[in-house]
Gaussian input, Z-matrix of N, CA and C with variables (Angstrom, degrees):
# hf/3-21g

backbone

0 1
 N
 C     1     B1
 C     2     B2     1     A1
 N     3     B3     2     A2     1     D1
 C     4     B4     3     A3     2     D2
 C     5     B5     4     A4     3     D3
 N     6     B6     5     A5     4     D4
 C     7     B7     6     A6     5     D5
 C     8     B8     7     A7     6     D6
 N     9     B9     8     A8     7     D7
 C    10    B10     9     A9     8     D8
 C    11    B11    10    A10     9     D9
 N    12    B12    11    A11    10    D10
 C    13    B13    12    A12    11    D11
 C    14    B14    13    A13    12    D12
 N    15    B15    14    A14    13    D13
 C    16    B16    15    A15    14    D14
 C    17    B17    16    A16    15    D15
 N    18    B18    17    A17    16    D16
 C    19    B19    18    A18    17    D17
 C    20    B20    19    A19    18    D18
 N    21    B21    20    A20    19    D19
 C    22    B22    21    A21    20    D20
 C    23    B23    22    A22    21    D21
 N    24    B24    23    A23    22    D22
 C    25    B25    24    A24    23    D23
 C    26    B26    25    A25    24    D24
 N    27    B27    26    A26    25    D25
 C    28    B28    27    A27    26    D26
 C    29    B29    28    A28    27    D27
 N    30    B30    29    A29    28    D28
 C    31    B31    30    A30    29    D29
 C    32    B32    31    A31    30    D30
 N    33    B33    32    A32    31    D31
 C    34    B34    33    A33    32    D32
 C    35    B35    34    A34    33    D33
 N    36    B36    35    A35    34    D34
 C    37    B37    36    A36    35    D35
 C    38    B38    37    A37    36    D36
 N    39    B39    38    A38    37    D37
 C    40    B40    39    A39    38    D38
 C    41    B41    40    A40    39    D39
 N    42    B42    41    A41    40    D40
 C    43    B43    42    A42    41    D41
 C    44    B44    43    A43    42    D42
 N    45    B45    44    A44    43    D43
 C    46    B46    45    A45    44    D44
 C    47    B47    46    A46    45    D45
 N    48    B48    47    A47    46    D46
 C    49    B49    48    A48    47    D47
 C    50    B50    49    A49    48    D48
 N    51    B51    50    A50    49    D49
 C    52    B52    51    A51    50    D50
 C    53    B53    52    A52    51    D51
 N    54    B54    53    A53    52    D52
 C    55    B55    54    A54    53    D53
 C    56    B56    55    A55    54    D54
 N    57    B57    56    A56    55    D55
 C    58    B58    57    A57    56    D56
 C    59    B59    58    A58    57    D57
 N    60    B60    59    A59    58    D58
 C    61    B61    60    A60    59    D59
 C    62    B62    61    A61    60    D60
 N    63    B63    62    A62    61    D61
 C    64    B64    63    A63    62    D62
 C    65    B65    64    A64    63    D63
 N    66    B66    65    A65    64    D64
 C    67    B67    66    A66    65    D65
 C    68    B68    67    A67    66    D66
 N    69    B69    68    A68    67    D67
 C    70    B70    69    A69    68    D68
 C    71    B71    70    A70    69    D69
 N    72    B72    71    A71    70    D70
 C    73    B73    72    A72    71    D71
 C    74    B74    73    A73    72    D72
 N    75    B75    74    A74    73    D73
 C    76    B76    75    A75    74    D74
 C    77    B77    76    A76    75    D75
 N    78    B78    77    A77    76    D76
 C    79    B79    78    A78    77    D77
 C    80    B80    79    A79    78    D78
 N    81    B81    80    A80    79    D79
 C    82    B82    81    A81    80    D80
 C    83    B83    82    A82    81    D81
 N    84    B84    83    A83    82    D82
 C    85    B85    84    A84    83    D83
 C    86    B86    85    A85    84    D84
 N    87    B87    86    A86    85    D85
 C    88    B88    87    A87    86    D86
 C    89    B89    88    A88    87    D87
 N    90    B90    89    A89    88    D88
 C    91    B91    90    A90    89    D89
 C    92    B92    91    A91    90    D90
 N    93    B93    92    A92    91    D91
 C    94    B94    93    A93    92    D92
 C    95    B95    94    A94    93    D93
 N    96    B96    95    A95    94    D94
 C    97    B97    96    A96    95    D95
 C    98    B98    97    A97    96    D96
 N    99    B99    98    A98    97    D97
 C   100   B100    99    A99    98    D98
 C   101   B101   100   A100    99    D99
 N   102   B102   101   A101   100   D100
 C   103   B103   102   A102   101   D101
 C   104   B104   103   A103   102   D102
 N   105   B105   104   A104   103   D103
 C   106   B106   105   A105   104   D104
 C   107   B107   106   A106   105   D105
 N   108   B108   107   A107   106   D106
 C   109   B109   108   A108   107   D107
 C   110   B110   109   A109   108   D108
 N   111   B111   110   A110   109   D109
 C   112   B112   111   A111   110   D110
 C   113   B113   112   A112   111   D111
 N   114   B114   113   A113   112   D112
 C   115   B115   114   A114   113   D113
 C   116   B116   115   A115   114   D114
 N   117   B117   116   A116   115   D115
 C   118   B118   117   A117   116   D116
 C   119   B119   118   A118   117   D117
 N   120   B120   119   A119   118   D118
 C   121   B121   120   A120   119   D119
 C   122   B122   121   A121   120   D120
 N   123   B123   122   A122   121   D121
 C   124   B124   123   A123   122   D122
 C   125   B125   124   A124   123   D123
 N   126   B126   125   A125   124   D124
 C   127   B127   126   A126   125   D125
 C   128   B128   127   A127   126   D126
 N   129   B129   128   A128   127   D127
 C   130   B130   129   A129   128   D128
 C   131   B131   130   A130   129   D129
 N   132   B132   131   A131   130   D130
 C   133   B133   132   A132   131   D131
 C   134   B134   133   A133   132   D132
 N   135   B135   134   A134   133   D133
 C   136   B136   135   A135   134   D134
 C   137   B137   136   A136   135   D135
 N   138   B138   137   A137   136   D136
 C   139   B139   138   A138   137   D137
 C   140   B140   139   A139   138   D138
 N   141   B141   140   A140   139   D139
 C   142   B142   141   A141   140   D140
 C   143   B143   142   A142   141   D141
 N   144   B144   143   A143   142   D142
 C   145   B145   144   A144   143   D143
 C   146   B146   145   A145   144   D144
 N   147   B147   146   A146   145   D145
 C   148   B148   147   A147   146   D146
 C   149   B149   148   A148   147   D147
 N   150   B150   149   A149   148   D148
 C   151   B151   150   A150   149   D149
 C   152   B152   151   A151   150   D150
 N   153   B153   152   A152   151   D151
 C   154   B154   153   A153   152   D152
 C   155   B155   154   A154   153   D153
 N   156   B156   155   A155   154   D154
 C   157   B157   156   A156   155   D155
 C   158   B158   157   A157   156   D156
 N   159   B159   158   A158   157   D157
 C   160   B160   159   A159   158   D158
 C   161   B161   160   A160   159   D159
 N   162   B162   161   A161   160   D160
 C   163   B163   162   A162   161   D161
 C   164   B164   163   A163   162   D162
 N   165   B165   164   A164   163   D163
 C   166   B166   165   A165   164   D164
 C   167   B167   166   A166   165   D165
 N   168   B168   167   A167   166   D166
 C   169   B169   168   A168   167   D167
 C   170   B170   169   A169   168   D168
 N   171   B171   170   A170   169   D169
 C   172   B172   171   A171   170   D170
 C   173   B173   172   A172   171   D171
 N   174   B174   173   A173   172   D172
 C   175   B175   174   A174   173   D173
 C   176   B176   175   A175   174   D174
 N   177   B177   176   A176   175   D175
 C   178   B178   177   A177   176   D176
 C   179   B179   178   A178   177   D177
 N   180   B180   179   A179   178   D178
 C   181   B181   180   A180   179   D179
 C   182   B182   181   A181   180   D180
 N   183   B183   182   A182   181   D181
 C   184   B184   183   A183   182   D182
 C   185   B185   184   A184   183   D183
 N   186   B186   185   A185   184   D184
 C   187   B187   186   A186   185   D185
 C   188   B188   187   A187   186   D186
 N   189   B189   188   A188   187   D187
 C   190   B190   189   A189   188   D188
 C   191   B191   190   A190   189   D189
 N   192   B192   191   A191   190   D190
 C   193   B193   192   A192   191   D191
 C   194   B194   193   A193   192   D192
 N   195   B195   194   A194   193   D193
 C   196   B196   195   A195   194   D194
 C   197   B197   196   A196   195   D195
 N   198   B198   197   A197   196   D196
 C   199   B199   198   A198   197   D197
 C   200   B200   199   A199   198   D198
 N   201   B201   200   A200   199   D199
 C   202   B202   201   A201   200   D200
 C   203   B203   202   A202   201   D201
 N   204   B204   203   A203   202   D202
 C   205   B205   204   A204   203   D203
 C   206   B206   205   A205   204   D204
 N   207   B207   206   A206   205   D205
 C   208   B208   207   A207   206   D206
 C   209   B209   208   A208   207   D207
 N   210   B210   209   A209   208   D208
 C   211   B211   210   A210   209   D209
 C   212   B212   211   A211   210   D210
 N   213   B213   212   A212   211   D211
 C   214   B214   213   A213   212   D212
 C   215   B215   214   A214   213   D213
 N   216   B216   215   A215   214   D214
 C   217   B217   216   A216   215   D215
 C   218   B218   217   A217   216   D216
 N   219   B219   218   A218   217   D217
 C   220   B220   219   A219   218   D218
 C   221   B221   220   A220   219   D219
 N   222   B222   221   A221   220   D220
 C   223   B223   222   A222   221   D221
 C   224   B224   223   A223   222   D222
 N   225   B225   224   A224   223   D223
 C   226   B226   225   A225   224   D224
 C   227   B227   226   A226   225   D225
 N   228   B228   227   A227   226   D226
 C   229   B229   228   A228   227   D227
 C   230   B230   229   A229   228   D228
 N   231   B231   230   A230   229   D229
 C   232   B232   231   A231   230   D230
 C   233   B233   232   A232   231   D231
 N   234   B234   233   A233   232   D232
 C   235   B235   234   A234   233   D233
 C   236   B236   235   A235   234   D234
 N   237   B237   236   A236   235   D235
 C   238   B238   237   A237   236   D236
 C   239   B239   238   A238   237   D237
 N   240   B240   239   A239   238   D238
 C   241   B241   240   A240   239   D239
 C   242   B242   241   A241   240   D240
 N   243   B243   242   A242   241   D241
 C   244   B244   243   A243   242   D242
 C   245   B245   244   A244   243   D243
 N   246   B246   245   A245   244   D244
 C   247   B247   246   A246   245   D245
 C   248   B248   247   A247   246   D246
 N   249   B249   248   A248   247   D247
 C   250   B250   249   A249   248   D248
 C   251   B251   250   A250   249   D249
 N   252   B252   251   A251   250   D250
 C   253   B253   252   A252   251   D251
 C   254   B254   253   A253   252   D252
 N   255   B255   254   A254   253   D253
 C   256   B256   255   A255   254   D254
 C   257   B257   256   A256   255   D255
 N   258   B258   257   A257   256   D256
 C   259   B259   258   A258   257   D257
 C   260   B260   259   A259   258   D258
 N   261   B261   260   A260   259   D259
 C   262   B262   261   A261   260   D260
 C   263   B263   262   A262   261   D261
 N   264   B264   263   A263   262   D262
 C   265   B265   264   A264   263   D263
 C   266   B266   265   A265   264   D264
 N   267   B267   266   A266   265   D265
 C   268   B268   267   A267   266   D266
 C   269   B269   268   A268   267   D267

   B1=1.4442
   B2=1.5301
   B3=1.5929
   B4=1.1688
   B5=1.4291
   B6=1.3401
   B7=1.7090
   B8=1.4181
   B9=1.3044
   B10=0.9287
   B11=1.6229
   B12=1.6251
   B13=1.6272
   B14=1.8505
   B15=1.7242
   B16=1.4712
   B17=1.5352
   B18=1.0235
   B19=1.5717
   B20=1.7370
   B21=1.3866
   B22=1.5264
   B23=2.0926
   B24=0.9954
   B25=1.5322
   B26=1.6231
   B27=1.6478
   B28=1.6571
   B29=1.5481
   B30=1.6016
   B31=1.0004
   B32=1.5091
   B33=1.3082
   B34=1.8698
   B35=1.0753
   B36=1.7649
   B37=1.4318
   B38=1.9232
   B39=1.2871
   B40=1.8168
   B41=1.7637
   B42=1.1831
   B43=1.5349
   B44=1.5160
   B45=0.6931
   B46=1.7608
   B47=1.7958
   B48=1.5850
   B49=1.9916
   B50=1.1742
   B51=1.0837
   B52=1.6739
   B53=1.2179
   B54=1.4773
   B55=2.5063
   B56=1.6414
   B57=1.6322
   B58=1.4750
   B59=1.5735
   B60=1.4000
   B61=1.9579
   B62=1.5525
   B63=1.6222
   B64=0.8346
   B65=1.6205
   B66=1.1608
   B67=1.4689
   B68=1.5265
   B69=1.2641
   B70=1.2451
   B71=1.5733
   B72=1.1084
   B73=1.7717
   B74=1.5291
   B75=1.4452
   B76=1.9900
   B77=1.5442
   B78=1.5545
   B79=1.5883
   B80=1.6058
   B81=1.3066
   B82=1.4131
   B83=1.5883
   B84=0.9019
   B85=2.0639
   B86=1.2559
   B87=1.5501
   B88=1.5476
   B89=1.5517
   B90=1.1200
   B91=1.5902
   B92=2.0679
   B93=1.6828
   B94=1.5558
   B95=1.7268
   B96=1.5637
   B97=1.4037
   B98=1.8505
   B99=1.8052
   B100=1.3884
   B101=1.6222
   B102=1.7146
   B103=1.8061
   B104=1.2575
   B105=1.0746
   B106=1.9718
   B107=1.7635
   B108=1.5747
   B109=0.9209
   B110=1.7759
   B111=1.7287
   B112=1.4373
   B113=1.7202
   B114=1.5819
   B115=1.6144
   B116=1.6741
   B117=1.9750
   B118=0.7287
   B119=1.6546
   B120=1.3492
   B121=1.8254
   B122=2.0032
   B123=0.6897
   B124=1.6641
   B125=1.4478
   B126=1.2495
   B127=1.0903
   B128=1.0356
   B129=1.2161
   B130=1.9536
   B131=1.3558
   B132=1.6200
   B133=1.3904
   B134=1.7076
   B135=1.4122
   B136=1.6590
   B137=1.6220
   B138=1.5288
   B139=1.1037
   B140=1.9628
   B141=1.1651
   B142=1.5971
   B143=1.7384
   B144=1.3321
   B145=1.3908
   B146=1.5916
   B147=1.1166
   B148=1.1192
   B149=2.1046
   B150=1.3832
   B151=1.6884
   B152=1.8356
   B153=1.4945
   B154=1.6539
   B155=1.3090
   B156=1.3953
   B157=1.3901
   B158=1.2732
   B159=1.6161
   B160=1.1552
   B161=2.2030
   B162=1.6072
   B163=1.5853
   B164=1.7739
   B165=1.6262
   B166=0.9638
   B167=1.7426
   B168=1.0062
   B169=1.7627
   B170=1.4628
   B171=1.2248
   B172=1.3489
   B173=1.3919
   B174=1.1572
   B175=1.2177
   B176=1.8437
   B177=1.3351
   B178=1.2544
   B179=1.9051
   B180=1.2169
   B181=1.3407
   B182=1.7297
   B183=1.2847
   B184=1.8098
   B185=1.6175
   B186=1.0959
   B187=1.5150
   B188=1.7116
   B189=1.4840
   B190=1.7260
   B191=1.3966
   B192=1.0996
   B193=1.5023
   B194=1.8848
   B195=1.1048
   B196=1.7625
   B197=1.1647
   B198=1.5901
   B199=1.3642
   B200=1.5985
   B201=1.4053
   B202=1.9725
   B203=1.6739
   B204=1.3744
   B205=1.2482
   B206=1.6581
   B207=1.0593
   B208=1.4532
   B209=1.3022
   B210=1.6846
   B211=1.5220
   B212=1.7439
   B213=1.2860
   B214=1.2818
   B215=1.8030
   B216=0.8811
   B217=1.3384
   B218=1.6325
   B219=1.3675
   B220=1.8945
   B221=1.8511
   B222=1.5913
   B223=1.4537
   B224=1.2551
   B225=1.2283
   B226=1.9459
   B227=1.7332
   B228=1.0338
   B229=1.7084
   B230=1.5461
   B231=1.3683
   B232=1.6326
   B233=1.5336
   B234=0.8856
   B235=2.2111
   B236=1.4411
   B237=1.5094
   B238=1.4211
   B239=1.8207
   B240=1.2131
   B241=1.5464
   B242=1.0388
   B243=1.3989
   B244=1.4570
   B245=1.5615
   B246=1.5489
   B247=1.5856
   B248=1.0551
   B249=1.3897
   B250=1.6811
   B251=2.1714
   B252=1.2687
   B253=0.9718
   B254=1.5396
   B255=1.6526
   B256=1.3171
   B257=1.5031
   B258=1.0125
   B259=1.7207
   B260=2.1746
   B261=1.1013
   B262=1.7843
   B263=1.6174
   B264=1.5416
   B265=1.2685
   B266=1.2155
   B267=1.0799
   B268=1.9217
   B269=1.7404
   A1=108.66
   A2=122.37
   A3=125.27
   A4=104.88
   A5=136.77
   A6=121.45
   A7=129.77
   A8=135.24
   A9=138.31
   A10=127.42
   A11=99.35
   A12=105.86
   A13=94.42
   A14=105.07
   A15=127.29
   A16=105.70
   A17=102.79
   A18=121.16
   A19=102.96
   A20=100.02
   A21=108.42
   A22=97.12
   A23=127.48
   A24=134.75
   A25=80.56
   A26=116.69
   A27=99.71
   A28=104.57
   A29=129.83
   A30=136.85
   A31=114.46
   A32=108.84
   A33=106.23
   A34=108.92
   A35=96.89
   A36=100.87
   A37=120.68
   A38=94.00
   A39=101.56
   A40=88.68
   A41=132.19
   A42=125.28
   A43=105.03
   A44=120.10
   A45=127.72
   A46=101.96
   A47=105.42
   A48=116.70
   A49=86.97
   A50=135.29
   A51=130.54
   A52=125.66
   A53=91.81
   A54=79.64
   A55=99.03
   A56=113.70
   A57=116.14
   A58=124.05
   A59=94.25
   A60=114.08
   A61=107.89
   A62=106.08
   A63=128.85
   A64=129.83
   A65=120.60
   A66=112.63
   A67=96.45
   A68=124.94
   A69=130.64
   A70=115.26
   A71=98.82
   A72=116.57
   A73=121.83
   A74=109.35
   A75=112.42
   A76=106.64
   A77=122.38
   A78=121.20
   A79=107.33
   A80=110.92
   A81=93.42
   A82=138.82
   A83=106.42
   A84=116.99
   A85=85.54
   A86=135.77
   A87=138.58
   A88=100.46
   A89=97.15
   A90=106.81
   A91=119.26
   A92=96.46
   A93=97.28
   A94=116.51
   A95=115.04
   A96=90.95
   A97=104.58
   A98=118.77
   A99=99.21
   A100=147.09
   A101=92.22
   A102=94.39
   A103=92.16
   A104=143.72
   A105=128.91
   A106=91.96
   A107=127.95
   A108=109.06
   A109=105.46
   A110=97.51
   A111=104.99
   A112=102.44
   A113=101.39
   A114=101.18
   A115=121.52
   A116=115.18
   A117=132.74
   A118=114.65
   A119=147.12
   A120=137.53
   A121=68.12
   A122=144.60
   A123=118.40
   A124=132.23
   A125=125.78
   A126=112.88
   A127=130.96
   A128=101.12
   A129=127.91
   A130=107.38
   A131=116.53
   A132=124.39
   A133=102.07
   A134=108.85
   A135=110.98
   A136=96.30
   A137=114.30
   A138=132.64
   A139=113.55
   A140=92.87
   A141=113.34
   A142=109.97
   A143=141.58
   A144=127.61
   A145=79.47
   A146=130.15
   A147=135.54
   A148=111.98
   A149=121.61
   A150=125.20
   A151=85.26
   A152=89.36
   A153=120.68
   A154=82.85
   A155=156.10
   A156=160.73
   A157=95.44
   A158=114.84
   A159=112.49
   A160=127.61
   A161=83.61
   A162=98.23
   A163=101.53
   A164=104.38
   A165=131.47
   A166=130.55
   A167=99.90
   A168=119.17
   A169=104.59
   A170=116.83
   A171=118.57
   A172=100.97
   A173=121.37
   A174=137.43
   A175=105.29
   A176=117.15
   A177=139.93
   A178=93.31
   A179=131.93
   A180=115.85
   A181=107.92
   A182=108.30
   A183=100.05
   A184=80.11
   A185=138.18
   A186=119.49
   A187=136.81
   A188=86.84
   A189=104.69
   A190=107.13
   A191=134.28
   A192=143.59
   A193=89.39
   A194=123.73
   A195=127.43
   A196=117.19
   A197=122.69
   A198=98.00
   A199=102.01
   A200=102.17
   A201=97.24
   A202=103.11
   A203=126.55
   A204=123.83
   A205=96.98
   A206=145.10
   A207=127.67
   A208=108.48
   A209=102.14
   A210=113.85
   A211=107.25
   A212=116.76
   A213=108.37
   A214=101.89
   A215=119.18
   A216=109.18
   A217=126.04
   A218=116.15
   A219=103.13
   A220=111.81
   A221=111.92
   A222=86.23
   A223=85.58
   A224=151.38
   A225=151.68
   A226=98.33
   A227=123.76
   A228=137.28
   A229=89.33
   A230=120.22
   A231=96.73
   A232=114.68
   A233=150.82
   A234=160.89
   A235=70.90
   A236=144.01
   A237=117.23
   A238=122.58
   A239=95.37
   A240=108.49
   A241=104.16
   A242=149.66
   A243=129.45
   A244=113.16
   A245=127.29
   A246=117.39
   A247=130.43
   A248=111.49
   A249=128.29
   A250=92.51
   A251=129.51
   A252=111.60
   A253=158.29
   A254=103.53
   A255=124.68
   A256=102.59
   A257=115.80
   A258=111.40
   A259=111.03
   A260=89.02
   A261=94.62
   A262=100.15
   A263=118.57
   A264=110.14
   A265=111.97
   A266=140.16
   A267=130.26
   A268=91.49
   D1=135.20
   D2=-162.79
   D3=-87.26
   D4=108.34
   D5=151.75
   D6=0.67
   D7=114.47
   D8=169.44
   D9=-73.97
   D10=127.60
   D11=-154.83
   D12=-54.50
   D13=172.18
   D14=164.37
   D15=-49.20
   D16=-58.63
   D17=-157.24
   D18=-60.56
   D19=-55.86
   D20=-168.86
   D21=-63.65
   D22=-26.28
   D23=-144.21
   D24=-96.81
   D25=-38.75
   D26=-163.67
   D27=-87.63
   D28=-31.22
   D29=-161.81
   D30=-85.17
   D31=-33.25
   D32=164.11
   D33=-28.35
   D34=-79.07
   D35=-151.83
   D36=-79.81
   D37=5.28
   D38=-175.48
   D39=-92.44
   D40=-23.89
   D41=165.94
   D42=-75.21
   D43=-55.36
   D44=175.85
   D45=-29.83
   D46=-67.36
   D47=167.73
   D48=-50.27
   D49=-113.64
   D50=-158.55
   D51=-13.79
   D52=-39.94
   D53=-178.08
   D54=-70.74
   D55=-38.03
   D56=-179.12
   D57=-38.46
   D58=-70.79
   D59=146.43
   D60=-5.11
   D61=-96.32
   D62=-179.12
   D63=-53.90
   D64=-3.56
   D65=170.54
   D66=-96.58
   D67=-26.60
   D68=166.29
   D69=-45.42
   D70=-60.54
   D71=170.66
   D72=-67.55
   D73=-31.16
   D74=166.60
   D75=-78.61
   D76=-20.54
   D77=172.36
   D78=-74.15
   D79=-56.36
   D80=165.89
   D81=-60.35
   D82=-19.40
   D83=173.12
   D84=-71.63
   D85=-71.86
   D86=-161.40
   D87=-28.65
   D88=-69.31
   D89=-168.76
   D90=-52.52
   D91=-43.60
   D92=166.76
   D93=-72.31
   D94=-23.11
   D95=-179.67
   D96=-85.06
   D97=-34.07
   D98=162.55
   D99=-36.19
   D100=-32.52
   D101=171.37
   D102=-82.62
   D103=-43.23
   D104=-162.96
   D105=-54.11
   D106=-60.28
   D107=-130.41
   D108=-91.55
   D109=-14.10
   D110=178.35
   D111=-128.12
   D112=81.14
   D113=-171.63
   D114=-67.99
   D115=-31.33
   D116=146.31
   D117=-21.18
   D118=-42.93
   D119=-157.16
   D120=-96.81
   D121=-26.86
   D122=177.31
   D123=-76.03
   D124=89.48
   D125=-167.41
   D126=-97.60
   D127=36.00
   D128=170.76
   D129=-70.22
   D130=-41.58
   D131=-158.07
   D132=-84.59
   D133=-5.54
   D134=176.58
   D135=-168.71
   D136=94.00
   D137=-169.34
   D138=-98.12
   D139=30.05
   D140=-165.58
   D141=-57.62
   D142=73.19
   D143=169.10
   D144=92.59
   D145=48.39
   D146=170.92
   D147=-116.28
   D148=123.95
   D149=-177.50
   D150=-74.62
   D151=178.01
   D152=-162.78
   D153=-85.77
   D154=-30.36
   D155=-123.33
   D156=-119.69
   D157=-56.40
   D158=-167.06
   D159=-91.83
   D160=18.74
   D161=-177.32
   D162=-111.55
   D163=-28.97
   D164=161.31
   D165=-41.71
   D166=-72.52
   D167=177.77
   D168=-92.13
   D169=84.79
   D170=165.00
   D171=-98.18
   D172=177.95
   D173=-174.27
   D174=-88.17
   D175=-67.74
   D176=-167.03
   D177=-71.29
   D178=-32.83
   D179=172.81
   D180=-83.89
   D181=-6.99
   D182=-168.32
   D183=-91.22
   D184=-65.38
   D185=173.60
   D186=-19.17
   D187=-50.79
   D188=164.05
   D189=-63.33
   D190=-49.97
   D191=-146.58
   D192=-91.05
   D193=-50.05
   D194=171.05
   D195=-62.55
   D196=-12.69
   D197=-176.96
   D198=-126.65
   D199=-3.62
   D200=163.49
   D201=-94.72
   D202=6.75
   D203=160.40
   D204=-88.81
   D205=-25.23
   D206=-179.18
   D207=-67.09
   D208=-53.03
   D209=-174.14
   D210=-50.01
   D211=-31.69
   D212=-164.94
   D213=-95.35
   D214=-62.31
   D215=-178.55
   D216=-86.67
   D217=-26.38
   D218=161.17
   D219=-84.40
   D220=-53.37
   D221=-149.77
   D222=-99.71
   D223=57.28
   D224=146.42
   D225=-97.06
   D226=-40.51
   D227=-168.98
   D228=-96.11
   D229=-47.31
   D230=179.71
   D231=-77.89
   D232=31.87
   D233=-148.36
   D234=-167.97
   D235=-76.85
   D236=-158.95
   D237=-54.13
   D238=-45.49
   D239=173.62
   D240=-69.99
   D241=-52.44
   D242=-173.63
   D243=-69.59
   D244=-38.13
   D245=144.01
   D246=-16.96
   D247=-69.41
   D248=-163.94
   D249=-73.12
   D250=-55.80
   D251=152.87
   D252=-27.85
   D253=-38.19
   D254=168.51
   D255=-85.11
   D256=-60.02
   D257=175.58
   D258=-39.06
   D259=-58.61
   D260=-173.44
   D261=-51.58
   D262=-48.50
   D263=-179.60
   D264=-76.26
   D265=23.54
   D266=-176.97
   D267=-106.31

């Protein structure tokens, strides 16, 4: 079995961080194109006899709000750790 090149060994797994990243980053778009397309589930935009709870917990912002919490605490620390990993092994 032939050794696997530098190149191929660093670039897997730095695409691997990136899709992580990035589903983080396609959860948040999800959520901004859901309020564009159904502005009505927001009831920010007509807060009429409306509680603090219920302007609050929308559906389409808890999506936004879940997936820039991924971005920030799993896949930012997971791209840091696989860095700090690839570096130690070079």
């Amino acid at each position: 079995m032939a050794p696997r090149s530098t190149t191929e060994h660093r670039t897997r797994p730095r695409g691997r961080a990136q899709l992580a990243e990035g589903l983080g980053w396609l959860t948040v778009a999800a959520g901004v194109v859901w309020a564009i397309v159904q502005p009505d589930r927001l009831t920010l935009l007509h807060p009429f006899h409306q509680g603090f709870w219920w302007l609050v917990i929308e559906p389409p912002l808890l999506v936004m709000l879940v997936g820039a919490i991924f971005v920030f605490t799993v896949a930012r620390p997971l791209v840091a750790d696989q860095e700090e990993r690839d570096g130690a092994a070079s």
